[in-house]
N, C-alpha and C positions, 0 to 999 in steps of 0.2 A: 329524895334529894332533888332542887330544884335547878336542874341543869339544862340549858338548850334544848326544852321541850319542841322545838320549832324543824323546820324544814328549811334548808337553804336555798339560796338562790344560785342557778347553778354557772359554775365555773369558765372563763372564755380568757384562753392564752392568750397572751401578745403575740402577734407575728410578727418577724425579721425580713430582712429583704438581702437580696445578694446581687449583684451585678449579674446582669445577662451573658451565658455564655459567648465567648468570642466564636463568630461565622467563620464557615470555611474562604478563603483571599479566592476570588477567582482567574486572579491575573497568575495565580503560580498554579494555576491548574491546567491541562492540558487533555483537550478533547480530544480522544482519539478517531478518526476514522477508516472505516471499512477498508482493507487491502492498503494501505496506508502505512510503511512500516513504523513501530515505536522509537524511536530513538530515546538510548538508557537517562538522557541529562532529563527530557521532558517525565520520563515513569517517576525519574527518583525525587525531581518538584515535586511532583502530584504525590506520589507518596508522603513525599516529608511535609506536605502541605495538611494532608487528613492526619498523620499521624498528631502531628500538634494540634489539630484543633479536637481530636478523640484526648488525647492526653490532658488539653485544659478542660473538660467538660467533665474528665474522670476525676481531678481533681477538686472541680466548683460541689460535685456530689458528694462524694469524700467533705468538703466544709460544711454542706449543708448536714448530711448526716449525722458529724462532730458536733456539732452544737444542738441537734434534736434530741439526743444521745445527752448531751449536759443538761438539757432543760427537766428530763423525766425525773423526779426524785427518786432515790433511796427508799427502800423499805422503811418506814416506822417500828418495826417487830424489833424488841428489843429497846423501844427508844421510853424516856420520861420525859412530859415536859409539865411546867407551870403552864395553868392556863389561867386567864385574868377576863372575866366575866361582867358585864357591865349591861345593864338594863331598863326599858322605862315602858311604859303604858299609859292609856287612855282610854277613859269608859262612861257612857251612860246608861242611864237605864232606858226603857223602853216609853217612850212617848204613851200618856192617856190618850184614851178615844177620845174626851169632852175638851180635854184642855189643853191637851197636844203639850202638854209638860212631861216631863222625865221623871222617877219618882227618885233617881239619884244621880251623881257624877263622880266617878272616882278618878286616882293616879296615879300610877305606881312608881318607883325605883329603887334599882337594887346594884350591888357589885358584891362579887365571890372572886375568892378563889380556888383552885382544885389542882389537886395532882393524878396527872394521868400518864399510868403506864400501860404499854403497847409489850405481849408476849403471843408466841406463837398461836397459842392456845387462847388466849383472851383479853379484854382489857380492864387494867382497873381503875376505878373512879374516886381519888379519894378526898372530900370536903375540906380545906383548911380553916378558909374563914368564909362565910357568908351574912350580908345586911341584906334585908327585902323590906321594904315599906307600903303599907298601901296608905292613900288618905281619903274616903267616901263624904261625900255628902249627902242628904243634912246633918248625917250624924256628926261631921267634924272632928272626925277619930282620926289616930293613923295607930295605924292597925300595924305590928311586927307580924311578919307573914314568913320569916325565916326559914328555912329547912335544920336540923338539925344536923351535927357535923359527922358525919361518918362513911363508909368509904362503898361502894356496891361494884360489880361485876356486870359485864356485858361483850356482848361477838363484836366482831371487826372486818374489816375488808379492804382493801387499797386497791385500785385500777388507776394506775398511770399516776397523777399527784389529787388524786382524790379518796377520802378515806372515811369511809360511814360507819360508824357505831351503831349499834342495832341493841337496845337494851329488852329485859326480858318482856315488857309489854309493848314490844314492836315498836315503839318511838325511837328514830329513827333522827341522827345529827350526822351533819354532813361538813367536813374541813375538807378543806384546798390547803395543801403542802408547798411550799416554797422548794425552787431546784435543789438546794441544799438542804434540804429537811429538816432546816433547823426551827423552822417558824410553823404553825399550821393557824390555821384561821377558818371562824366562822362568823357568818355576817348576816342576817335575816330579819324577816317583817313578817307580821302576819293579823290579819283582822278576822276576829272569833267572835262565839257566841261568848256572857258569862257563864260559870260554873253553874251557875242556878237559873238560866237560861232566861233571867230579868231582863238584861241588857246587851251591850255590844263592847269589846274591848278590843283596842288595839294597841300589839305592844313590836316592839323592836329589840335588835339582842345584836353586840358583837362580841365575842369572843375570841382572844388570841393567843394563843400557849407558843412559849418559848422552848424547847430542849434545854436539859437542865439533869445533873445528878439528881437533883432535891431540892424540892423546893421547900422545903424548912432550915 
């Protein structure tokens, strides 16, 4: 099944900002000194003075934390989503020694789609539709390079809004989760050899699955 064979590029949160906690007021503070007796109006300033500026800063923490706390997603386990596959590529073949010519150029593109369920135990991958084209030259073919439609199994793993699939020969896809788990997405580049180690191809891949009962 030809599914985000690739590697992602990896994830980097927005960061937020929050006002600077408010400083302790010096003028309602009151330095005591040595043999000097306290008098209770100056203690209960200075008390009520740190008190509220401990109170606002436990509070700024408490907001900052509320929302570090919204931004981490949800478990996927249990979840299904459509994902919508879209793809393209670029290749030549290997330059001659005499004539510094290529003996080919190809191009590829493709769009799928797949249903993919997330359960404790595993996930599954299943084909709905997929189109893959290749077009090479000299030959001036375009080649159907398709997969065929049907559904395969593989492990999973989530850390924080990041979730790797690990299928059985180690190939390895990697989505970034939306705070609300509703979105997942993958987005990659990558420049390889070809299969028959002629030339060079370079292809790109986004991918983004929706949460979804069904996607038929």
């Amino acid at each position: 099944m030809k599914i985000f064979q690739l590697a992602i590029a990896t994830l980097t949160i927005t960061g937020f900002g929050y006002a600077a906690a408010d400083p302790v007021n010096p003028t309602n503070v009151t330095t005591f000194q040595s043999g000097t007796p306290a008098l209770a109006g100056e203690v209960n300033s200075t008390l009520q003075e740190l008190i509220a500026a401990i109170d606002d800063n436990a509070a700024r923490i408490a907001a900052v934390e509320t929302e570090q706390a919204r931004l981490v997603p949800a478990s996927v386990d249990g979840s299904t989503y459509c994902i919508y596959d879209l793809s393209a590529g670029v290749g030549a073949g290997d330059p001659d020694l005499v004539t510094g010519d290529g003996n080919w150029m190809g191009a590829s593109a493709g769009a799928a789609i797949f249903e993919v369920t997330f359960t404790s135990a595993q996930v599954t991958l299943t084909s709905i539709a997929d189109s893959f084209y290749e077009a090479l030259a000299p030959s001036n073919r375009l080649l159907d390079s398709s997969d065929p439609l049907g559904s395969e199994t593989a492990t999973w793993t989530q850390v924080g809004n990041v979730v790797t699939i690990t299928f059985p020969d180690l190939v390895q896809d990697t989505f970034l989760v939306t705070p609300d788990s509703n979105v997942i997405i993958l987005s990659l580049a990558e420049f390889d050899r070809a299969s028959d180690n002629s030339g060079d191809w370079f292809g790109a891949d986004l991918a983004v699955g929706v949460r979804a009962a069904s996607c038929n």
